[in-house]
N, C-alpha and C positions, 0 to 999 in steps of 0.2 A: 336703409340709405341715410346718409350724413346730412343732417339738415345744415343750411350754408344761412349766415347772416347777409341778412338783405341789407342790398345796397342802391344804389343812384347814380344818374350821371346826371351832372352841370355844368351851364354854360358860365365862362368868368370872364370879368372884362378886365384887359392887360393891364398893367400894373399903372402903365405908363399911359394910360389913356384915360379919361373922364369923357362924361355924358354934360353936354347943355343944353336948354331949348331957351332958341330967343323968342322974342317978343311975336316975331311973327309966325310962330307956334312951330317953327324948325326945328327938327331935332339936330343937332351937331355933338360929333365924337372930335374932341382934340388929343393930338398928337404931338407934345413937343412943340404948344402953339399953335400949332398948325389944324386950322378946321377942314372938316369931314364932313357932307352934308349924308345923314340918313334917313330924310325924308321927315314928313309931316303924320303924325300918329295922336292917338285920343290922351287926355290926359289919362287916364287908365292903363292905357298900355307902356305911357312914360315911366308913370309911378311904378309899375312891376317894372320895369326896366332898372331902377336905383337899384335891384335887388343883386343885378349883375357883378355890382362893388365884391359880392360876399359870395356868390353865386346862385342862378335859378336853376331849378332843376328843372330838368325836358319833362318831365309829367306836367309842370305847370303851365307849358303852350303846346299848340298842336295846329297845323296847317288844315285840320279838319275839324276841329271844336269850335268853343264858343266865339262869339265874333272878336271880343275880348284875345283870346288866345288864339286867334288867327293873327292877331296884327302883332302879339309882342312873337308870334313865330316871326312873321316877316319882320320885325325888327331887330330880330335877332341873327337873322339869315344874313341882311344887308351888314352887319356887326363883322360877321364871319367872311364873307364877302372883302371885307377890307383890311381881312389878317388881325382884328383888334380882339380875339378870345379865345382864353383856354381851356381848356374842359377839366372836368375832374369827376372821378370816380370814388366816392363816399358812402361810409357808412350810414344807413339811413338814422339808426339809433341814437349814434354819438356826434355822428358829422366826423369823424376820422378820416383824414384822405387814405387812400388805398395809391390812386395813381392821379396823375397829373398829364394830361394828355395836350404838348404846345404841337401848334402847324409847323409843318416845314413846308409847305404849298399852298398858291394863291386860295382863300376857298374852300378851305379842306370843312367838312363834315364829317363827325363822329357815329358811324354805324355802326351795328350789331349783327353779324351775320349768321342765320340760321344753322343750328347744330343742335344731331340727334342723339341720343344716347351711344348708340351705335359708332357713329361718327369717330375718327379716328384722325388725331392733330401733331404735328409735328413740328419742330420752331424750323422754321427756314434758313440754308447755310448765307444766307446774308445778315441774318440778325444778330445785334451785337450788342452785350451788357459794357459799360466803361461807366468811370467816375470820371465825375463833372464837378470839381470842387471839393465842396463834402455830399454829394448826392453822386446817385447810381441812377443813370440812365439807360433805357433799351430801345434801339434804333436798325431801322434799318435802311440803306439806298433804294430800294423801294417800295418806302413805306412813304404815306404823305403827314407825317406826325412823329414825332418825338415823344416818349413813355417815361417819365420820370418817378421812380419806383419809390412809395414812403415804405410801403409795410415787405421787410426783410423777409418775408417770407412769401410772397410772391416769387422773388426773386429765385428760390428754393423750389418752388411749385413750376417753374420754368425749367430749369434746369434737367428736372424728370422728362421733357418733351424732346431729349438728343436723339427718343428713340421713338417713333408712332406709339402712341398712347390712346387706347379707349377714352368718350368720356366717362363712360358707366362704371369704370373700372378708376377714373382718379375722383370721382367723386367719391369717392371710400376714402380717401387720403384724410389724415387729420387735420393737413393745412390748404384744404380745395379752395383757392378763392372763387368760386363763383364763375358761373356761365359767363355771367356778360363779362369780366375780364375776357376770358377765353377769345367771344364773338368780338369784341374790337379789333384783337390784336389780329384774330383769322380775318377781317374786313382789311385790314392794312398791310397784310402778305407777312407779316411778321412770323405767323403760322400758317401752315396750310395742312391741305386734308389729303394725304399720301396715295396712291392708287390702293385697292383692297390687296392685301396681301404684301404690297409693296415695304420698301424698307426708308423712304422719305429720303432718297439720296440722288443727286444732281439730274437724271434725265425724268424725273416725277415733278420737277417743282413747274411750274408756270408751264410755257409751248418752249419747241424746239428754241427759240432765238433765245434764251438764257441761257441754255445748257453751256455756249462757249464763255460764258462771264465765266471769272474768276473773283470770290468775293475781293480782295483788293482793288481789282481795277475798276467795278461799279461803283465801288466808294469814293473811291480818287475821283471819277469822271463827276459824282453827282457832288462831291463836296467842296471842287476847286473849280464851280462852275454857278450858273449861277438860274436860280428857278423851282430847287428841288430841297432847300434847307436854309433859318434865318439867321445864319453866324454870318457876326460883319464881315466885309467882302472887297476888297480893294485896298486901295493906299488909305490905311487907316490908321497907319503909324502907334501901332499899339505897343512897343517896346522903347518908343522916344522917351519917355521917363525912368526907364529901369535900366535900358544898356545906351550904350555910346555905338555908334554908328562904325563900321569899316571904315574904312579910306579907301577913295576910289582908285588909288592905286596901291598895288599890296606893297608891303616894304619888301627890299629886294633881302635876298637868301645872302651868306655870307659868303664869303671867296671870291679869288678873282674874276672879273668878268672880261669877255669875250664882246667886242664894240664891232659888232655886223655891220655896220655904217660904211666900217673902212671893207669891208672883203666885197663891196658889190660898185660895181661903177652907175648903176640908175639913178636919176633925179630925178624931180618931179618932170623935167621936160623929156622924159625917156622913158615914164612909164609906161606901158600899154593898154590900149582900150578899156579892158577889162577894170582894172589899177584903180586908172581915173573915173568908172563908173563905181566902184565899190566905194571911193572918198566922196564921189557926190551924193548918196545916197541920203536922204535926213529923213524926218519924220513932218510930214504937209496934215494940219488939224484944221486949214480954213482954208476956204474954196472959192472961187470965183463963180458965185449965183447967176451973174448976168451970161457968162463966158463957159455953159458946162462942156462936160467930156461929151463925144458925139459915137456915136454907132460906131462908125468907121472905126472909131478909136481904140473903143470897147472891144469889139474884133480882132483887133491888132494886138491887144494888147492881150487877151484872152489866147489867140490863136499864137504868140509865142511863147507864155506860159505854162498853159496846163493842157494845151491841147493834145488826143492821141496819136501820135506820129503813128504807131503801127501796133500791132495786135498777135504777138503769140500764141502756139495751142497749145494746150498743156501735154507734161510730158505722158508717152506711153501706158509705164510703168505706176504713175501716179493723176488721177483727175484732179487735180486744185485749181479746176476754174479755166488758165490759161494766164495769159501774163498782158497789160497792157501797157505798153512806152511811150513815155511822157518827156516833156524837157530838163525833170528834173529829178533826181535819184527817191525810191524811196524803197523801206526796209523788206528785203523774199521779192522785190520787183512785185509788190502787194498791189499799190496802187489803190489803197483802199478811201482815198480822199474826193469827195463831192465838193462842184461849188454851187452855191445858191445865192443869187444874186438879188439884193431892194435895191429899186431903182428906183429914184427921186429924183433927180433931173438928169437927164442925158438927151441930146438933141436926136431924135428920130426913133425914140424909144421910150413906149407909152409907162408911167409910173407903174410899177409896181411887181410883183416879186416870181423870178424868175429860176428854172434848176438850168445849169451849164451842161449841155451834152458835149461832153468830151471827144465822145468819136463821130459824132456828124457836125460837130462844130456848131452848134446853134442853140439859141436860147429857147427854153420850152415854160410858157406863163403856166402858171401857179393860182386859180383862183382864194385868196386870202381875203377875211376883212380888213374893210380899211383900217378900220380901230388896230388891227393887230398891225398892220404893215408902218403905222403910225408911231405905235408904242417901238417895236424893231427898230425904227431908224433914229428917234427918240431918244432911246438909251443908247447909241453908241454917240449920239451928240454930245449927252452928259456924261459918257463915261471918257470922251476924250476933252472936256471943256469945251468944246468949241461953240462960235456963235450962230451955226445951223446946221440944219442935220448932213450929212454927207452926198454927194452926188449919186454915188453910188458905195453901198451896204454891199460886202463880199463875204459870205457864211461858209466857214469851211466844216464839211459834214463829215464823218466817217461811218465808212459800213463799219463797222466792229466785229463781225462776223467773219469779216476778209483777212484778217489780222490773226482773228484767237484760232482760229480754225486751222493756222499753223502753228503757231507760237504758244507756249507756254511759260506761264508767272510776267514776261517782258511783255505783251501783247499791247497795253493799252499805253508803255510807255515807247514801243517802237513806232507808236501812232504820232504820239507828240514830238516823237523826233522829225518825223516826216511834215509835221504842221511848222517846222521850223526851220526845214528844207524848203517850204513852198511860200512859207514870209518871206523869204531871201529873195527866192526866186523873183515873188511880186515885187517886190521892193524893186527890183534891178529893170525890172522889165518898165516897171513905170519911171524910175529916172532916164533910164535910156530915151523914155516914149516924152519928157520932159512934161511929166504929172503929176500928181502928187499924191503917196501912197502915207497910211498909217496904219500898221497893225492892232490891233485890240487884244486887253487880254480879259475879257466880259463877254457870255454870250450866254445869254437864257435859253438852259434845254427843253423845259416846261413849254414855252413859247414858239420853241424851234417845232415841237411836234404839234401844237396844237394847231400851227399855219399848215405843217406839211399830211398831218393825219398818221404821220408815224410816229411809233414809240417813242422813247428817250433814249432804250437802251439795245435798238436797232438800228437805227441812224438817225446821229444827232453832233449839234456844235460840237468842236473842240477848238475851233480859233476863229477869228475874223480878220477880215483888213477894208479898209476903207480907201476910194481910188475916185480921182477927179480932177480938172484944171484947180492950180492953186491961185490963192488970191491975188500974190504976187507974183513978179516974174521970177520964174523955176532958180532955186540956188538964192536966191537974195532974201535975208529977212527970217529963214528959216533955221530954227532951232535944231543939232540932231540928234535927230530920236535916239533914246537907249536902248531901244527893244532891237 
């Protein structure tokens, strides 16, 4: 058998982050400035902590060793805890990186997961090799870490795993890198371990609820969304120095044009209902705190919405569930969108976070911690600027299952068509109801599952809107929205 050069994992502290201890023997990590408090530790366990700069290796702490190595564990936990290290996988001899392992999730911890000689490993059809500049990365949507590949021949020794692979059988290979490669990437789903005999192809990998993903639309959902990977995220205007902006109105095409103005007799005083509610519609970011939205409202406003007007069987011929009609269209009559409602102020409606049952019409609480229900209403405060958090939080969920399970390749984008059918909707329902609605386009899936206890990629965000009395009277003083 091929004897494999021993290696190491270590913990690194991010590039962009330093260690201080003040006076009053606090440990603090900064960030851009910004302090971190991680607790009060021995000078001992500070002094191994400088080592972080360069990296420590996990043999040097342990949550069961000496007392010493209990505390720079736990100081190293709280490090990780607050997304500030990367790991690395090294040569023991030379110190040569191998791999470079960053989080893409709150907390993530680097494990090794038990494999036998026997044991048979296949990379997962989610898993994806891409250049990142001049480096070659290996990722997956769900994995909780990022693989940044130094030594090119890993990358080679991956490659071999399209097909179930013994390990007793690539440890013969010339370029075997090593078990613990293997155990990270199989702890991160990156790989996994194929049924016996099996061929590692779509109904083997995880439980039934993946089989209808399709690798694109997991990737879309986990990489245009926000909880599951740390690329900046919003209006970050990252192309304002390199291109020049569109114009908000496109230049007009050449030739004659046709002046619609004259072929219709309407004016503004002959619109209809409808007309005049589509031009009132803007985007409401502050709320009147003394003045919120009330039950009654919330009702009304839900109940002509999103509520079930009626319920079809499914056909004969075919069982897909059945069909449920709503107020507002969405793609195969799917109806695959949940709401889930944080409430933070509403008059007769105790705070905090509730699922919209659609076809009995009534709100069903949700026990959450506060902390989470806090952080959720929190970030859409700051994701809309606003100077407090929203009346009420409206989280639009989808079963995903209800979608792919008919549709194929379009699945996850006939979803966002239908999240954009039911912003309108809200939109309309709440100027009518003279309130004040803003869609969001931020919603943490990490978070959304960790309140409801379901997966990410079983039902999870894909849109928000935020709904409540506005501060001012309805129509005056308000900007409108471009969403």
């Amino acid at each position: 058998m091929r004897r494999t050069v021993p290696v190491h994992l270590a913990a690194r502290l991010q590039a962009h982050a330093r260690l201080e201890v003040h006076a009053s023997g606090e440990l603090f990590a900064y960030v851009d400035g910004y302090p971190i408090s991680i607790g009060r530790f021995g000078a001992g366990a500070v002094e191994r902590a400088q080592e972080l700069r360069k990296g420590l290796p996990f043999a040097s702490f342990s949550a069961t060793g000496r007392k010493i190595e209990k505390e720079v564990d736990l100081l190293v936990r709280r490090l990780a805890e607050s997304g500030l290290l990367n790991y690395c996988l090294a040569c023991t001899a030379t110190g040569e990186e191998l791999l470079v392992i960053e989080p893409q999730v709150q907390g993530y911890w680097p494990c090794m997961a038990q494999i036998g000689a026997a044991d048979r490993l296949v990379l997962s059809r989610f898993a994806y090799m891409r250049r990142r500049g001049s480096e070659l990365v290996l990722e997956s949507p769900r994995a909780g870490a990022l693989f940044k590949i130094c030594d090119p021949k890993i990358a080679a020794a991956l490659a071999m795993l399209s097909v179930p692979q013994q390990i007793k059988d690539l440890r013969l290979k010339a370029d075997f890198p090593g078990l613990e490669l293997f155990a990270l990437l199989l702890d991160s789903g990156i790989l996994f371990k194929p049924d016996a005999g099996g061929n590692g192809l779509r109904m083997e990998e995880g439980d039934q609820t993946l089989v209808p993903w399709d690798f694109h639309d997991l990737l879309f959902h986990t990489r245009s969304t926000q909880g599951r990977h740390a690329n900046p995220l919003g209006g970050t205007y990252p192309f304002a120095d390199v291109l020049p902006p569109l114009p908000a109105v496109r230049p007009r095409w050449p030739g004659k044009k046709i002046d619609l103005s004259k072929a219709t007799t309407a004016s503004e005083t002959t619109l209809s209902p409808l007309a005049k509610l589509l031009r009132r519609r803007v985007s409401t970011r502050a709320f009147d705190t003394a003045n919120p939205i009330t039950l009654a409202e919330l009702s009304q406003f839900l109940d002509g919405a999103a509520r079930i007007l009626s319920v079809l069987k499914a056909a004969p011929d075919l069982d897909d569930g059945g069909h449920a009609v709503r107020p507002y269209p969405s793609a195969g009559a799917a109806y695959e969108l949940e709401l889930y409602l944080a409430a933070d102020k509403c008059e007769g409606l105790a705070r905090g976070f509730y699922h919209y049952d659609a076809g009995m019409h009534a709100l069903v609480p949700i026990a959450v911690q506060k902390h989470d229900l806090d952080t959720l209403l929190t970030g859409s405060q700051y994701t809309m600027g606003a100077p407090a958090p929203p009346q009420i939080l409206i989280t639009i969920a989808a079963r995903f299952a209800r979608m792919s399970w008919k549709y194929s390749s379009i699945a996850y984008s006939l979803i966002l068509k239908d999240v954009g059918v039911l912003i309108q909707t809200l939109y309309l329902m709440a100027t009518d109801m003279e309130l004040g609605g803003c869609a969001l386009g931020i919603a943490d899936i990490d978070l959304f599952a960790k309140m409801t206890g379901i997966a990410f990629h079983v039902e999870g965000p894909v849109g928000q809107f935020v709904l409540g009395r506005g501060a001012k009277p309805f129509g005056q003083g308000q900007a409108a929205g471009a969403k």
